[in-house]
N, CA, C and O of each residue as an XYZ file, in Angstrom:
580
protein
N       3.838      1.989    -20.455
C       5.137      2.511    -20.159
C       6.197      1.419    -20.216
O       7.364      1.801    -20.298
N       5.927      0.004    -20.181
C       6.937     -1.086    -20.368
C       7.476     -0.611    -21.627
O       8.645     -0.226    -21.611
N       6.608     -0.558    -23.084
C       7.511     -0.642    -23.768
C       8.723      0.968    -24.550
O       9.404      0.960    -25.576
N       8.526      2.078    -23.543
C       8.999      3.329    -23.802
C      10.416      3.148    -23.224
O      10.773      2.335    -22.372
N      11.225      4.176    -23.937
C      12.434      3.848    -24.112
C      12.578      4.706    -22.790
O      11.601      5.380    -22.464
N      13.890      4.742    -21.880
C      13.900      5.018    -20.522
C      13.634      6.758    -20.971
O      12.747      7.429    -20.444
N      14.486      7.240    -21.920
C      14.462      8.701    -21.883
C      12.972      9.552    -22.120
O      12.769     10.736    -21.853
N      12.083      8.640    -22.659
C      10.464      8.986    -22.808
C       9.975      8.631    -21.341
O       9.249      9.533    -20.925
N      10.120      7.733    -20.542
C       9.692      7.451    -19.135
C      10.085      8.341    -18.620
O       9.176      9.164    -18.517
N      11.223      8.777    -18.091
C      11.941     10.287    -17.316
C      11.477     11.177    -18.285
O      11.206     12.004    -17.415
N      11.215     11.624    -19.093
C      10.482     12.868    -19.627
C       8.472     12.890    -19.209
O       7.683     13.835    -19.211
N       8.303     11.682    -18.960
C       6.726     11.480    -18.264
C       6.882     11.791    -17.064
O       6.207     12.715    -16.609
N       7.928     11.014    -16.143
C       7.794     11.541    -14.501
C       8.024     12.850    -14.617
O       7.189     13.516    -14.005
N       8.931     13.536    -15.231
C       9.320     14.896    -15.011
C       7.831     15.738    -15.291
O       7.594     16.778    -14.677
N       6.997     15.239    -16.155
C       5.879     16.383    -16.324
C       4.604     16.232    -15.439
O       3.693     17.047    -15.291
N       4.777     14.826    -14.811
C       3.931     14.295    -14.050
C       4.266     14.740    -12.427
O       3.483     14.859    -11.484
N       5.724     14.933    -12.490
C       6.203     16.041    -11.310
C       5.610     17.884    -11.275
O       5.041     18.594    -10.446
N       6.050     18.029    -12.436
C       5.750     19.184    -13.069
C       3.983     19.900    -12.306
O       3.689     20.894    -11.642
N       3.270     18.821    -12.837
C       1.705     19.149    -12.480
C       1.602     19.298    -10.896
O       0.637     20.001    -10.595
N       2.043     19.014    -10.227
C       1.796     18.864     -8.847
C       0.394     18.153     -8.332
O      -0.356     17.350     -8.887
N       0.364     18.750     -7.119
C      -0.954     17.533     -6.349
C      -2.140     17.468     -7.281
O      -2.913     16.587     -6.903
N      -2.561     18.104     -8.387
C      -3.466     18.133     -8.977
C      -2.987     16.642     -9.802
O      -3.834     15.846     -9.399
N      -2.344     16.117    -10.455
C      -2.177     15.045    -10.718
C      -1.769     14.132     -9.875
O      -2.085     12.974    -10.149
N      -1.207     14.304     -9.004
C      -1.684     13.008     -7.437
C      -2.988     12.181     -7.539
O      -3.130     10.959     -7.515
N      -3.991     13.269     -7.671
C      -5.151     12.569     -7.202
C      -5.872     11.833     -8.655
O      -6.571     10.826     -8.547
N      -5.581     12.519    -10.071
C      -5.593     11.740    -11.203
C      -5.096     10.040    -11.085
O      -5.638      8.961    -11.324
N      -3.827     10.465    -10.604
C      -2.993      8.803    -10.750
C      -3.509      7.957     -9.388
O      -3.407      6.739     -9.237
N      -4.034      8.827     -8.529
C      -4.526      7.980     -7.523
C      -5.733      7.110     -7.732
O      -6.012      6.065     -7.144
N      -6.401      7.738     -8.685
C      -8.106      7.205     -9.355
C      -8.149      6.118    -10.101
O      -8.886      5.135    -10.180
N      -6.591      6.752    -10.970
C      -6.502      5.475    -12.069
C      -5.497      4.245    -11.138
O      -5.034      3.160    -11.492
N      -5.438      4.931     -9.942
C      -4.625      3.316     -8.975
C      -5.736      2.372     -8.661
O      -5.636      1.146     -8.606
N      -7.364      3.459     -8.356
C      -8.233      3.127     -7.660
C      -9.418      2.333     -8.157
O     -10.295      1.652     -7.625
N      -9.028      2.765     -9.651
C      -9.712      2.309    -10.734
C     -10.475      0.763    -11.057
O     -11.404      0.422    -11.789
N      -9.644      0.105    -10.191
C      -9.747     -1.644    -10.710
C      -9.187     -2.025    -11.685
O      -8.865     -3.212    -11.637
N      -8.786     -1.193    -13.078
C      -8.192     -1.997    -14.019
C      -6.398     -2.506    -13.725
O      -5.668     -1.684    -13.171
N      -6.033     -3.379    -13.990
C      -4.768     -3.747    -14.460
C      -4.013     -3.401    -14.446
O      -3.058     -3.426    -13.670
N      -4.366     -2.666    -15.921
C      -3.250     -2.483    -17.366
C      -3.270     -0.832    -16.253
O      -2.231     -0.529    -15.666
N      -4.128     -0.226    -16.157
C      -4.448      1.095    -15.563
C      -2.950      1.337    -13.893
O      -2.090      2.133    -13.517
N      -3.566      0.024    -13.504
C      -2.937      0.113    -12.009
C      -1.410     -0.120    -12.253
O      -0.733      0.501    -11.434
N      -0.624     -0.904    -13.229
C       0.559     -0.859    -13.342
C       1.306      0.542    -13.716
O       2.319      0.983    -13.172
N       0.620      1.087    -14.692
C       1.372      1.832    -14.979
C       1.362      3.427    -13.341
O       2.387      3.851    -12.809
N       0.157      3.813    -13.060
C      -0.545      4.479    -12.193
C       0.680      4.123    -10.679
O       0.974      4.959     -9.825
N       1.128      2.862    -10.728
C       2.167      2.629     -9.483
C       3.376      3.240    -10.362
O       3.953      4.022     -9.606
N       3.917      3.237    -11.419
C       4.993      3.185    -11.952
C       5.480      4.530    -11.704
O       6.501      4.879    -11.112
N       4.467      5.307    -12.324
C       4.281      6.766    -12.237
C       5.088      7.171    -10.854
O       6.227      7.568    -10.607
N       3.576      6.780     -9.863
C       3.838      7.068     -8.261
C       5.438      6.954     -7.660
O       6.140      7.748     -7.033
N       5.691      5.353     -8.247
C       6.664      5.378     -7.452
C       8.099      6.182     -7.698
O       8.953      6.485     -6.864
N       8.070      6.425     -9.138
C       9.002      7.138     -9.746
C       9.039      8.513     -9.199
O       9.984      9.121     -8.697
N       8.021      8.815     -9.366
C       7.859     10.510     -8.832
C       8.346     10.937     -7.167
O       8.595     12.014     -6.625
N       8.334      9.344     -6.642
C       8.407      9.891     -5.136
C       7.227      9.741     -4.570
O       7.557      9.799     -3.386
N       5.903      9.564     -4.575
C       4.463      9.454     -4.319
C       4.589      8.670     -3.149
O       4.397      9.068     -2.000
N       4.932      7.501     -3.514
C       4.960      6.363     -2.493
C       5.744      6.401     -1.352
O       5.472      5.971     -0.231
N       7.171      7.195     -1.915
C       7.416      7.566     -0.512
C       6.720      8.947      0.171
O       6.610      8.890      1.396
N       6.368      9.846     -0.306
C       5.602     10.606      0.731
C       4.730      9.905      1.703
O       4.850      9.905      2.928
N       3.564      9.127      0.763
C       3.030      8.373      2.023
C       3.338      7.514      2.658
O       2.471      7.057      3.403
N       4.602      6.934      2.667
C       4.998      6.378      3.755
C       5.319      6.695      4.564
O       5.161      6.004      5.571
N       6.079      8.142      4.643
C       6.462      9.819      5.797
C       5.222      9.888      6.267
O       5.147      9.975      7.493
N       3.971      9.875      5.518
C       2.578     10.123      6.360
C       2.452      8.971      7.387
O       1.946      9.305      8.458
N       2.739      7.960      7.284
C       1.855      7.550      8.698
C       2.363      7.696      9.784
O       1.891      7.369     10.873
N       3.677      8.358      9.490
C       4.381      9.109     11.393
C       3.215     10.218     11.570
O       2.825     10.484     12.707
N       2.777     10.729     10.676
C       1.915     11.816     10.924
C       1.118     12.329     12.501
O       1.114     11.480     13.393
N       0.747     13.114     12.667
C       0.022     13.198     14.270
C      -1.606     12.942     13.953
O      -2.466     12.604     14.766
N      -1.734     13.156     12.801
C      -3.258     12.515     12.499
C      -3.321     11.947     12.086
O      -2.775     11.724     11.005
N      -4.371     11.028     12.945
C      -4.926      9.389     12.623
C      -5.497      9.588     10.954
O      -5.013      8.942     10.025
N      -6.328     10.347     10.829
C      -7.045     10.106      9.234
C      -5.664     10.260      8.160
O      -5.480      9.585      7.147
N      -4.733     11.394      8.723
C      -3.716     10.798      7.084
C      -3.040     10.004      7.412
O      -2.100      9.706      6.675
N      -3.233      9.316      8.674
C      -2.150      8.209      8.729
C      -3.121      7.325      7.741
O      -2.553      6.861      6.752
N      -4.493      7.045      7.891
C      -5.201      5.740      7.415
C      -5.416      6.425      6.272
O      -4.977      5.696      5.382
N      -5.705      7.094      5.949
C      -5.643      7.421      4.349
C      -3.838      6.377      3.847
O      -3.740      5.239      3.389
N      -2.850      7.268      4.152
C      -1.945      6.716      3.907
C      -1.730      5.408      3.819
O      -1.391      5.109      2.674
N      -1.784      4.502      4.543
C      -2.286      3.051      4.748
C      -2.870      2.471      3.580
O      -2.388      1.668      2.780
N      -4.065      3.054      3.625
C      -5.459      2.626      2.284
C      -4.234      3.120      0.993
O      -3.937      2.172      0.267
N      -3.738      4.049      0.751
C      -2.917      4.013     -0.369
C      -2.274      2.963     -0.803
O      -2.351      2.203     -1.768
N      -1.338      3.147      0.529
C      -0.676      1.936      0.600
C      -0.835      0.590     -0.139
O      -0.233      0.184     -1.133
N      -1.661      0.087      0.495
C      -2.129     -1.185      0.104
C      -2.880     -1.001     -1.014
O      -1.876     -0.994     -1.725
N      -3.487     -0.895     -1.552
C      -3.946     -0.182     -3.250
C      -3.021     -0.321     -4.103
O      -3.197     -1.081     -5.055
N      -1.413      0.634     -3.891
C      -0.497      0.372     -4.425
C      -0.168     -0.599     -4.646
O      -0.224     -1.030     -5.798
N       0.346     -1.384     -3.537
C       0.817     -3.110     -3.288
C       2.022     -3.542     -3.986
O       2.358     -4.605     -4.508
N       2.557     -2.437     -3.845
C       4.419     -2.513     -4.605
C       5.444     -3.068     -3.140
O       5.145     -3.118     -1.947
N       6.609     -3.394     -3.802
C       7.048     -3.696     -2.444
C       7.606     -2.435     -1.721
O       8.103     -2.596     -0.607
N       7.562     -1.193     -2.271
C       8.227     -0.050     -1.830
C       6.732     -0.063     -0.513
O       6.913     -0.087      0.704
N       5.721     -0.046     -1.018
C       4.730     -0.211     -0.117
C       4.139     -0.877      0.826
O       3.116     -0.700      1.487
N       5.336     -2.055      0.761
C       5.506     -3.117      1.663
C       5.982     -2.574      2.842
O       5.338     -2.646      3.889
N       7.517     -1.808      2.716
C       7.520     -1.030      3.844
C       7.194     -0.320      4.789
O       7.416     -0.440      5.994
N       6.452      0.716      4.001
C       5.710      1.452      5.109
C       4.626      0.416      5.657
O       4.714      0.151      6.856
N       3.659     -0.173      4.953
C       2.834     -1.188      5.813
C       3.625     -1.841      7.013
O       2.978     -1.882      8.059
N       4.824     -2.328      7.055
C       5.155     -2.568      7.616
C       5.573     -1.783      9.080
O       5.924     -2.270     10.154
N       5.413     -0.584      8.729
C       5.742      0.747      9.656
C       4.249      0.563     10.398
O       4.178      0.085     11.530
N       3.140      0.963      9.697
C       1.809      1.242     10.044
C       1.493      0.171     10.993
O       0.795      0.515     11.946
N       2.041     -1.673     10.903
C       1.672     -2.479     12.322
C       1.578     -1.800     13.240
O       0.517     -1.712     13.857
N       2.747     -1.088     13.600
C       2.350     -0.746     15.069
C       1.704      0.716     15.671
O       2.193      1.492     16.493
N       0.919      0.755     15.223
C       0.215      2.151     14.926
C      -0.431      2.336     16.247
O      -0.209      1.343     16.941
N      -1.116      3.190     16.837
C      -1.707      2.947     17.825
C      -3.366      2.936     17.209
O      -4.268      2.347     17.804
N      -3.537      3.583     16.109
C      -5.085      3.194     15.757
C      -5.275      1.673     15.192
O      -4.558      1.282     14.270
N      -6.106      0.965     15.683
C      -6.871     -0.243     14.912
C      -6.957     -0.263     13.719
O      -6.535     -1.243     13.104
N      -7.510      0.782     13.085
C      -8.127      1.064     11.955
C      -7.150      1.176     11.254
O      -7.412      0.644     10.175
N      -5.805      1.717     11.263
C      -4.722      1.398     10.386
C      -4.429     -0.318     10.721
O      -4.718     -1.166      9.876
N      -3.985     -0.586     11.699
C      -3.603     -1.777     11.791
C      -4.376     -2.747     10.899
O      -3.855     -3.405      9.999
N      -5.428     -2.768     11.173
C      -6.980     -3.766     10.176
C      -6.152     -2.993      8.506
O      -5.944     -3.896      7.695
N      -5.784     -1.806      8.066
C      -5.118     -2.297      6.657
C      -3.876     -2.592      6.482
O      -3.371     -2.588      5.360
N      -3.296     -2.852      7.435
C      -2.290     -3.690      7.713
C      -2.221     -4.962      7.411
O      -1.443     -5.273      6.510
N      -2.845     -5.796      7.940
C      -4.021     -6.707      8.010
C      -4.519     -7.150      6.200
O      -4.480     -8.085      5.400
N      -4.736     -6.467      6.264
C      -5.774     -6.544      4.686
C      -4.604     -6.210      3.290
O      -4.731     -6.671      2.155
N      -3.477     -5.285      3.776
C      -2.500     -5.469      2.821
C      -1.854     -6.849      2.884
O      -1.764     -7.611      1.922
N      -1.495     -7.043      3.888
C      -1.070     -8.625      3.781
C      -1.679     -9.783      3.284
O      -1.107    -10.781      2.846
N      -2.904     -9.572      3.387
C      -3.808    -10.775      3.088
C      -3.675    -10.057      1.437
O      -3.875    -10.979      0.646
N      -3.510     -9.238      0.963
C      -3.387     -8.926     -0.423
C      -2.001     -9.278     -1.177
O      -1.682     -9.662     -2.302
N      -1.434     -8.991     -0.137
C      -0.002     -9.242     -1.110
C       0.039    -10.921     -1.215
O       0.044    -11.370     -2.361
N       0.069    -11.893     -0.085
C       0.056    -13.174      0.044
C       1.140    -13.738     -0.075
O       1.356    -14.767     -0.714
N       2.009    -13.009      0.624
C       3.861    -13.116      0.872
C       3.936    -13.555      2.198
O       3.442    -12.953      3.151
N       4.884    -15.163      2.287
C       5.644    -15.681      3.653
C       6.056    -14.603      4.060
O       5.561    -14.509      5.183
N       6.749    -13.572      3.837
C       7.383    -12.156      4.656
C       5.932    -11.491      5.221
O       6.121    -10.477      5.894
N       4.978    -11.760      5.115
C       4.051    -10.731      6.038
C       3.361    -11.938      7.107
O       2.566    -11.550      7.964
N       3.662    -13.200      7.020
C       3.499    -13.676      8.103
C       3.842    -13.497      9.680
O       3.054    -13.617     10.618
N       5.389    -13.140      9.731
C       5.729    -12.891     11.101
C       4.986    -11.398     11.256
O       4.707    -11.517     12.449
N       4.436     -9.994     10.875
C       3.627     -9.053     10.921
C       2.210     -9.764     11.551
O       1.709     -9.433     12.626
N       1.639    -10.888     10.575
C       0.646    -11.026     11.194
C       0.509    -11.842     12.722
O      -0.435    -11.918     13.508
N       1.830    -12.380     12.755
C       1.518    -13.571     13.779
C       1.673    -12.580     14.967
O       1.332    -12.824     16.125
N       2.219    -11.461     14.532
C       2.424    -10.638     15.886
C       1.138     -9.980     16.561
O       0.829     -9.801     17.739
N       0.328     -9.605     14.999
C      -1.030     -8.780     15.068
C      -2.295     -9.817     15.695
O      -3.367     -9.478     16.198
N      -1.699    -11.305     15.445
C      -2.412    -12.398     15.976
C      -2.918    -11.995     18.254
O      -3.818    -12.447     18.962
N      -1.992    -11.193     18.491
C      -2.070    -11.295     19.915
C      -2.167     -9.410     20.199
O      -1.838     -8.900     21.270
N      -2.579     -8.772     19.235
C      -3.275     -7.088     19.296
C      -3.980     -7.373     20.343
O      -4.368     -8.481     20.712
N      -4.179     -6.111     20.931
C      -4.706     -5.763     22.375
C      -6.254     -6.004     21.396
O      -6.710     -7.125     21.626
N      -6.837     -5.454     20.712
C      -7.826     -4.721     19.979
C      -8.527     -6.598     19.056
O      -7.856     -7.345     18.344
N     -10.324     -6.809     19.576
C     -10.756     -7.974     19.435
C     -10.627     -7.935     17.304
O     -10.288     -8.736     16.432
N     -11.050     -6.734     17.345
C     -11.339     -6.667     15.494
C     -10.483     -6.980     14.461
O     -10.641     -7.500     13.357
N      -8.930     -6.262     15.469
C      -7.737     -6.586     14.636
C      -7.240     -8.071     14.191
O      -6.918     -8.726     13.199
N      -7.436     -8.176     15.943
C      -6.950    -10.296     15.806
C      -8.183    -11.431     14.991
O      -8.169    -12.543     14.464
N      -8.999    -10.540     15.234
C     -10.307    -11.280     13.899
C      -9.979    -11.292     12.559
O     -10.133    -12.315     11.892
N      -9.483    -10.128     12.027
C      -8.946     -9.708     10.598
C      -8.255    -10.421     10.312
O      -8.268    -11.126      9.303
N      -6.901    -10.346     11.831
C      -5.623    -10.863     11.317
C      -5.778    -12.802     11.162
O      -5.067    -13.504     10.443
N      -7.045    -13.339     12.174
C      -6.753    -14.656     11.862
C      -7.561    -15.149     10.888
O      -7.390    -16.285     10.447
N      -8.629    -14.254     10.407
C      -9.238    -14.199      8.927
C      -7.809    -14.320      7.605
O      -7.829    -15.118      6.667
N      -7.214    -13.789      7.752
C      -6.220    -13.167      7.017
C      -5.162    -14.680      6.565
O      -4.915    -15.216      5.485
N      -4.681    -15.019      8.220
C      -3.742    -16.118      7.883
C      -4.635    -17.856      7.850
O      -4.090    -18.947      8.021
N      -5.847    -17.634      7.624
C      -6.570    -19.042      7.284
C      -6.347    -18.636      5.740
O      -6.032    -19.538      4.964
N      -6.501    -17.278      5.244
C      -7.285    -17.231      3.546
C      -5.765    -17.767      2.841
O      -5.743    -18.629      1.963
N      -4.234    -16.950      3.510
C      -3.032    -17.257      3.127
C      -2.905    -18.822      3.297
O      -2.134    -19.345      2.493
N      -3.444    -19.554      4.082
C      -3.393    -21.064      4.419
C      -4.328    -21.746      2.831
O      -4.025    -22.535      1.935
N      -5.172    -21.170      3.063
C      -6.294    -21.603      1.829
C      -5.218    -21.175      0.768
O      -4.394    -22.022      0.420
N      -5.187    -20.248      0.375
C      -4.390    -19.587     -1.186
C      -3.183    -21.214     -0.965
O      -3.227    -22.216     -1.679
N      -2.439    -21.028     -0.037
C      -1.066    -21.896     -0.456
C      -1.463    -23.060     -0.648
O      -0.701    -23.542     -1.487
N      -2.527    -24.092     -0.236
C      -2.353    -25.453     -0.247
C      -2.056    -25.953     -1.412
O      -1.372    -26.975     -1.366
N      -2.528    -25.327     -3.079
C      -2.300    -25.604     -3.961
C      -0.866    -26.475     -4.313
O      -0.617    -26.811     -5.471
């Protein structure tokens, strides 16, 4: 999709709107996929369509599982639109979101998710502050270069 001219890109989101949740979970596979070339375009899609922000509306949700589903998207994605809501999900009251909180940061490997973690450094919860000081040794390791 880099090299399509903008009016062929807005004629893709529009049909990729068009399909509804049945292609959600297509572009979610090819997010989930491992490839690349696959995952760039698969965010491009998402974020165009609006995708990314729905799940970021999900983790106000009243249930814990689409909040952490949402989350796990999240970070999969790893756009900065998805930076945000991660940033929402810190203070979650489940662990289990927080830990991909946690694990998006240690993915992205951005000075901006440091003050997130240094906060998650002092979580009530033993697993989280394990993650989180797992997390800011690996960001210590990655930078010394």
């Amino acid at each position: 999709m880099d090299k399509t001219t903008p009016v062929i890109r807005e004629n893709i989101i529009k049909a990729v709107k068009l399909m509804g949740d049945k292609v959600e979970t297509i572009i979610e596979k090819l997010l989930f996929s491992g490839s690349k070339i696959l995952h760039k375009h698969a965010v491009a899609i998402l974020e165009d369509s609006g995708i990314i922000d729905l799940r970021i509306r999900q983790l106000a949700h009243r249930n814990p599982t689409i909040r952490k589903t949402a989350a796990e998207f999240l970070v999969k994605a790893g756009t900065k639109a998805a930076f945000r809501g991660i940033i929402l999900a810190a203070k979650d009251p489940d662990k289990e979101i927080r830990i991909q909180v946690v694990k998006a940061l240690d993915q992205m490997n951005s000075p901006k998710g440091l003050p997130i973690m240094e906060e998650l450094k002092n979580d009530p919860d033993r697993k989280v502050r394990r993650y989180t000081l797992w997390a800011l040794e690996r960001y210590e390791a990655k930078n010394l270069v």
